[in-house]
C-alpha positions as CSV (number, residue, x, y, z in Angstrom):
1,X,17.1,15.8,-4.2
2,X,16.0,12.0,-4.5
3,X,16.7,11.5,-0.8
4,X,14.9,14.7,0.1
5,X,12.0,13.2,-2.1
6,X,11.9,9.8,-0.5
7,X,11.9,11.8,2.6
8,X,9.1,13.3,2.0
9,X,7.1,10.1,0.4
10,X,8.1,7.8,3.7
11,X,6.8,11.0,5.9
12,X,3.6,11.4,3.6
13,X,2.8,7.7,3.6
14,X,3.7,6.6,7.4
15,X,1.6,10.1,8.8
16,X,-1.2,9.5,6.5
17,X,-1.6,5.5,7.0
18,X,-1.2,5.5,10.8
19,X,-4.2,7.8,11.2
20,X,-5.9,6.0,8.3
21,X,-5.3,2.4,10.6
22,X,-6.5,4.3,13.7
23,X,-9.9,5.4,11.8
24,X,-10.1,2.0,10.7
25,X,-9.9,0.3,13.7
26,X,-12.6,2.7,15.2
27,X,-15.3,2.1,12.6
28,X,-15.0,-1.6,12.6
29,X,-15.0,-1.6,16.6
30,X,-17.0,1.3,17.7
31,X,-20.5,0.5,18.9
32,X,-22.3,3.5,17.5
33,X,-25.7,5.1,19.2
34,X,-27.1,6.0,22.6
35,X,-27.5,2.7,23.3
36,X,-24.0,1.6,21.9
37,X,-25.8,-0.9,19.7
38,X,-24.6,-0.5,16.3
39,X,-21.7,-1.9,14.6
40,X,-20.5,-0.6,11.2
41,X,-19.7,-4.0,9.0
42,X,-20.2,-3.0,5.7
43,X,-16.4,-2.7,4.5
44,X,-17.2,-2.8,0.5
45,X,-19.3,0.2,0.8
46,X,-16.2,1.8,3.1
47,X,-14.1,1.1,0.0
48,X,-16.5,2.2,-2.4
49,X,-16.5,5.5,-0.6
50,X,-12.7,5.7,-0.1
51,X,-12.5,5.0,-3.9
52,X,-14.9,7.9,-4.9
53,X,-13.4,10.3,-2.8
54,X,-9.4,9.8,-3.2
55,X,-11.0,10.1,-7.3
56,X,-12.5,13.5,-6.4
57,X,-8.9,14.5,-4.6
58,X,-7.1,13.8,-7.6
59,X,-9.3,15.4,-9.6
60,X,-8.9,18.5,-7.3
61,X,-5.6,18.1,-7.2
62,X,-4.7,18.1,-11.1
63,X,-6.9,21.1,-11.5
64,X,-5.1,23.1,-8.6
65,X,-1.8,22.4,-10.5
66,X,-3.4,23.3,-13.8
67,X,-3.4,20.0,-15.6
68,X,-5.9,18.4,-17.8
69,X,-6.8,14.6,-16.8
70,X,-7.2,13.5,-20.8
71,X,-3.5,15.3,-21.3
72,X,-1.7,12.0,-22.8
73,X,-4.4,9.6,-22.0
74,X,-5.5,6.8,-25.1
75,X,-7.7,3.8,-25.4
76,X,-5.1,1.5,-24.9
77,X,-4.1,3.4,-21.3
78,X,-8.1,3.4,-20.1
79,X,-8.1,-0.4,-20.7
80,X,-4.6,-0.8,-18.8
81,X,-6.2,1.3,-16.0
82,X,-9.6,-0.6,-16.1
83,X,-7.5,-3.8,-15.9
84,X,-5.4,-2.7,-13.0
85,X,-7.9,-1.0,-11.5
86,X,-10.3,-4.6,-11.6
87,X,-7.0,-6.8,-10.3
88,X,-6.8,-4.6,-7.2
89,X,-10.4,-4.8,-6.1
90,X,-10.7,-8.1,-5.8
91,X,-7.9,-8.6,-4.5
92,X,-8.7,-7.6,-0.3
93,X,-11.8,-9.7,-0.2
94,X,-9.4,-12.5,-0.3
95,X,-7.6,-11.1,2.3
96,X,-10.2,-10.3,4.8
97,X,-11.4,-14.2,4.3
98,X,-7.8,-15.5,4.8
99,X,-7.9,-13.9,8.4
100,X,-11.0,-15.9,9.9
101,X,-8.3,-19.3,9.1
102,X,-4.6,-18.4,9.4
103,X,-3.2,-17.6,13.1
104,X,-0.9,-14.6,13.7
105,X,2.3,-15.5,12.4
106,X,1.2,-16.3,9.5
107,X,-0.8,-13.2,9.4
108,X,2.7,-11.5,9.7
109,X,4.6,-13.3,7.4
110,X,2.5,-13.0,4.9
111,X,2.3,-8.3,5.4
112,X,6.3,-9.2,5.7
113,X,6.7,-10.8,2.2
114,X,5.0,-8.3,0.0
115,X,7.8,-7.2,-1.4
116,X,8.7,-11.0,-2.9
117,X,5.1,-11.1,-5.3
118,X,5.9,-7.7,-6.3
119,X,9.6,-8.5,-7.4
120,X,8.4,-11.6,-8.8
121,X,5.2,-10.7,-11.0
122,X,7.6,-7.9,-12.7
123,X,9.8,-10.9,-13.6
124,X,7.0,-13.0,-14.9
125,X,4.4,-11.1,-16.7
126,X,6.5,-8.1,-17.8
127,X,10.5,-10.3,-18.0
128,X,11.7,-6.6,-16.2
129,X,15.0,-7.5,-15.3
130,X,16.5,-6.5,-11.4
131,X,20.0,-5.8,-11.2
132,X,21.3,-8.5,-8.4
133,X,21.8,-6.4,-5.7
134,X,18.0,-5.7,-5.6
135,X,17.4,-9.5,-5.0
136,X,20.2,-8.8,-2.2
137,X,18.0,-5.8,-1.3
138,X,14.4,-7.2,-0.9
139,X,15.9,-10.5,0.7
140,X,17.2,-8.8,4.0
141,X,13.9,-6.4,4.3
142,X,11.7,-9.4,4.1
143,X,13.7,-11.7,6.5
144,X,14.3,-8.6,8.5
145,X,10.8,-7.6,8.9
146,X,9.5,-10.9,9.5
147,X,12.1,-11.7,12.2
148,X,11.2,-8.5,13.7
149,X,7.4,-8.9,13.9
150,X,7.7,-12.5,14.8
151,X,9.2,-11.7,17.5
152,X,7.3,-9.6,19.0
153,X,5.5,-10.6,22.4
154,X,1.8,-11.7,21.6
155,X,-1.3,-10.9,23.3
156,X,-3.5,-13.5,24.5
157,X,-6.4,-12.5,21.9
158,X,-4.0,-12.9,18.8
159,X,-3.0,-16.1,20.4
160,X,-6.4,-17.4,20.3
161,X,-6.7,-16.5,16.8
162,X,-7.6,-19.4,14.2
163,X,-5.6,-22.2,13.5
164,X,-3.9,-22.0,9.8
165,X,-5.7,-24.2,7.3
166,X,-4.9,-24.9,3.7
167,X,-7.5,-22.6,2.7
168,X,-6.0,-20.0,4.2
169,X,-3.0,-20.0,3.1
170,X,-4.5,-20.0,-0.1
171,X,-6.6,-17.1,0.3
172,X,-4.0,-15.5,1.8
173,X,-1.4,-16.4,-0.9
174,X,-3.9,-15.4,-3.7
175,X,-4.4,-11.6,-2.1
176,X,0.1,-11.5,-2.2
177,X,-0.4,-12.9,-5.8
178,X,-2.7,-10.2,-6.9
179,X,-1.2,-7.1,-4.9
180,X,2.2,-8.5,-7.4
181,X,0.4,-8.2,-10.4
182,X,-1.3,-4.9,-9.3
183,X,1.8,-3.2,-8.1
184,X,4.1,-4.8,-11.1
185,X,1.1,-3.4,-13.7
186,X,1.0,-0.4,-12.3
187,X,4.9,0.2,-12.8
188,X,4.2,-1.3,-16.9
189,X,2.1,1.4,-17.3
190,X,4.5,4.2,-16.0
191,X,6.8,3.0,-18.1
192,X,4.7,2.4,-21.7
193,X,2.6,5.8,-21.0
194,X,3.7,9.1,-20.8
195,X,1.0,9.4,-17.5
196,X,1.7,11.5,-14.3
197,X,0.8,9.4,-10.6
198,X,-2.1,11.7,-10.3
199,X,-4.1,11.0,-13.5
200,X,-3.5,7.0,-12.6
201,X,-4.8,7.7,-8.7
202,X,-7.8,9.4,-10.3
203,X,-8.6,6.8,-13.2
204,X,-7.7,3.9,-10.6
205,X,-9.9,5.1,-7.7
206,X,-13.0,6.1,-10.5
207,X,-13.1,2.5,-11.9
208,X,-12.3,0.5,-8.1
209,X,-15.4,3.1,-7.1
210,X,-17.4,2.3,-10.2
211,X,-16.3,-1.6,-9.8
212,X,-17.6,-1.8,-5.5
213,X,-20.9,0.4,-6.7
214,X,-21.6,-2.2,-9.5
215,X,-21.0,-5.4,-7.1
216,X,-23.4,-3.6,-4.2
217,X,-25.7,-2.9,-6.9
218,X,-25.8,-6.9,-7.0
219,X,-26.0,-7.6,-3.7
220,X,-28.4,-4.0,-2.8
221,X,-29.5,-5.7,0.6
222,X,-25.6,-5.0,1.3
223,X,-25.9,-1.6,0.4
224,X,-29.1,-0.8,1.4
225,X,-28.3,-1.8,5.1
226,X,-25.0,0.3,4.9
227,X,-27.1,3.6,4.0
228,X,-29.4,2.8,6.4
229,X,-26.9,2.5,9.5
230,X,-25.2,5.9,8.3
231,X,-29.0,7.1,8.4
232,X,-29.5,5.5,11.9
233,X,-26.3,6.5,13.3
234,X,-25.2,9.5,11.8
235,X,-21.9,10.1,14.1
236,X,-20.2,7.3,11.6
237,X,-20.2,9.4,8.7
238,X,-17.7,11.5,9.8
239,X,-15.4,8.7,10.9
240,X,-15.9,7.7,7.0
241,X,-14.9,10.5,5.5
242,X,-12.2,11.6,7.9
243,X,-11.0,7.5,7.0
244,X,-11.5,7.9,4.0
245,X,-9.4,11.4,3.3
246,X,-6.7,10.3,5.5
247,X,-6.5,7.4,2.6
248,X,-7.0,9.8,-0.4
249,X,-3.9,12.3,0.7
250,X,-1.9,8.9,1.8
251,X,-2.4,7.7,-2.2
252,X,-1.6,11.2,-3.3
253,X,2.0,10.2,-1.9
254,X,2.0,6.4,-2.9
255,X,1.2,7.4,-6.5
256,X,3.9,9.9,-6.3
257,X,6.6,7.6,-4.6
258,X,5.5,5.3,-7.4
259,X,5.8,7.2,-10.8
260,X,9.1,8.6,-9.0
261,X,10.6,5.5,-8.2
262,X,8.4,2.3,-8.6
263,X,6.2,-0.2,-6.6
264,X,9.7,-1.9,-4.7
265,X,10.3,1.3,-3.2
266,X,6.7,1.8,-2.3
267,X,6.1,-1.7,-0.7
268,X,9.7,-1.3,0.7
269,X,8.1,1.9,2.8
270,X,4.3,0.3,3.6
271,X,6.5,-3.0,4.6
272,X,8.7,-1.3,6.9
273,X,6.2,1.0,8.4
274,X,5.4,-0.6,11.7
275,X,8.9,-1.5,12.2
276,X,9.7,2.1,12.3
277,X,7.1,3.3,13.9
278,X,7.7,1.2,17.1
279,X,11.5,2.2,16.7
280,X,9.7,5.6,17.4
281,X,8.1,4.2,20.4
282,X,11.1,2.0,21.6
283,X,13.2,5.4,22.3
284,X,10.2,7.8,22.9
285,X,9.1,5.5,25.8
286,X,12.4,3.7,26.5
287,X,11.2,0.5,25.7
288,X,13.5,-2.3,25.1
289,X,13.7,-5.1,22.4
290,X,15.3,-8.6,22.1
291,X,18.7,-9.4,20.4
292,X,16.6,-11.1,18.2
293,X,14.7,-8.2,17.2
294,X,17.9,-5.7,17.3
295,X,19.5,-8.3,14.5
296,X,16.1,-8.0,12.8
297,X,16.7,-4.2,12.5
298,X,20.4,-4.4,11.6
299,X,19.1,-6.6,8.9
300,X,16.4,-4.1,7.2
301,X,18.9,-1.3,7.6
302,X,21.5,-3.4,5.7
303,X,19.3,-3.5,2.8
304,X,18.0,0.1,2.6
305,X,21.5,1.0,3.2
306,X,23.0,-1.4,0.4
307,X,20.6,0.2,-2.3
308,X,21.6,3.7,-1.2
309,X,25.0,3.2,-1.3
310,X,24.9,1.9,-4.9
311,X,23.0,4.2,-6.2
312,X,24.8,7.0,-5.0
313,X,27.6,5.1,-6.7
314,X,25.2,4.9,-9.5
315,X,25.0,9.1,-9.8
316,X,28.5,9.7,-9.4
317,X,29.2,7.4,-12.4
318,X,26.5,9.1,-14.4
319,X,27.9,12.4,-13.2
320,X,30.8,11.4,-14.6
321,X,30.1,9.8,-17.8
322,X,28.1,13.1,-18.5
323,X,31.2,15.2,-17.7
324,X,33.6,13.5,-19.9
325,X,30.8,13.3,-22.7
326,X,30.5,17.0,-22.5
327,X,34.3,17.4,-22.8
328,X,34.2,15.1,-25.8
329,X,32.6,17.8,-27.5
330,X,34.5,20.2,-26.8
């Protein structure tokens, strides 16, 4: 049953965030208009919208399935959320900037090592304690991935990208730092509150929302010119909303895959995603990849496969140790 749920999380997530990356990439590179004139570069009011509407999903959701969203909820949760929900919205700003001054690999390295901030904020701000294999675990994805996308041919436009500078690497370090603390609070909460993924996708999404509309409310030339270029060219609202649902059903699955089995597992997937997804293409199209990037692969596998094989191990014991309790019993 746990396999058949990650199953369907990795399925959820991967269909979900490849369409989601595809609408991405066509509203921030789409002239819009007759004219092909327009271009859509207002990216805090694209959150701000994403935010509002994976909230109303949620809500929709917990209503369908008859649940109340105060059912458990307390002051001490809201201020958690709030917290959380603060942390990760300023956290992509930083990495946005860190892209216009870090080059490619870097770029790489740093999607590739998610799972290291993640691991280590748990450690520091919450003293969660990983049994050794895990370190094994996130060790060989990270190195594995990173091999893997490194060594991947590169185009001549991501070669001309910008040089690294140190304050890159610092923006870029700061944006790993805070999806840690972000992904490391958010498994804090699951375990201190009695709170279904749902009810933390909706509170989450209606604070981030509430957050972006405050910060545009600040700078309202920003928003302003963003209302006014949906007005102008109206053909990019629906590439908004279809982004922007795509990325509200993909949450319904990451807060799922998160109250089920924590943030590792859910970085694990997002990490790994492109590496299976060209897997896809590699034997779709019969493409071909280097010894390098074949070790890459045996590398990732080795660590998905060494945490499934102990914790299969893992249910047999407590299969086990329930069996014999049972017969004490008796």
């Amino acid at each position: 049953m746990t396999l058949f749920k990650i199953g369907i999380s990795v399925i959820g997530i991967y269909a979900c965030f490849l369409t989601w990356g595809v609408l991405q990439e066509r509203i921030s590179t789409t002239p819009y208009g007759e004219k092909k004139d327009g271009r859509f570069r207002y990216f805090i009011f694209l959150n701000m919208i994403q935010s509002l509407l994976a909230s109303t999903v949620a809500f929709s959701c917990l209503t369908i399935t008859g649940k109340t969203i105060i059912e458990n909820i307390n002051l001490s949760l809201i201020k958690s959320l709030i917290q959380v929900a603060f942390v990760g919205t300023i956290g992509p700003p930083f990495g946005y900037e860190s892209l216009k001054h870090i080059d490619y690999p870097t770029i790489i390295l740093g999607k590739s090592c998610k799972l290291v901030p993640v691991m280590m904020m748990n450690v520091i701000l919450y003293r969660k304690k990983f049994p050794f294999y895990k370190y094994i675990v996130v060790f060989l994805v990270t190195v594995g991935v990173s091999a893997f996308m490194l060594l991947q041919p590169i185009s001549e436009k991501k070669k001309t990208m910008a040089s690294n500078s140190l304050y890159g690497i610092m923006l870029l370090s700061t944006n790993l730092l805070i999806d840690g603390i972000t992904n490391s609070t958010q498994d804090q909460i699951f375990h201190k509150f009695k709170i279904t993924g749902l009810q933390m996708m909706f509170f989450m999404n209606l604070f981030s929302g509430a957050f972006t509309f405050s910060y545009l409310l600040l700078n309202y030339p920003e928003l302003n010119n963003a209302i006014e270029f949906c007005g102008k060219y109206p053909e990019v609202i629906k590439d908004i909303l279809l982004f922007s649902l795509c990325g509200a059903v993909g949450q319904c699955f990451i807060f799922f895959t998160l109250q089920n089995f924590g943030s590792l597992v859910v970085v694990t997937i997002t990490v790994t995603r492109k590496l299976f997804t060209m897997l896809i293409s590699i034997f779709w199209f019969d493409h071909h990849l280097s010894i390098g990037q074949w070790f890459a692969v045996a590398l990732v596998f080795s660590g998905i496969g060494l945490e499934s094989y102990i914790k299969k191990l893992d249910n047999s014991k407590n299969k086990l140790d329930k069996i014999h309790d049972s017969e004490k019993k008796k």
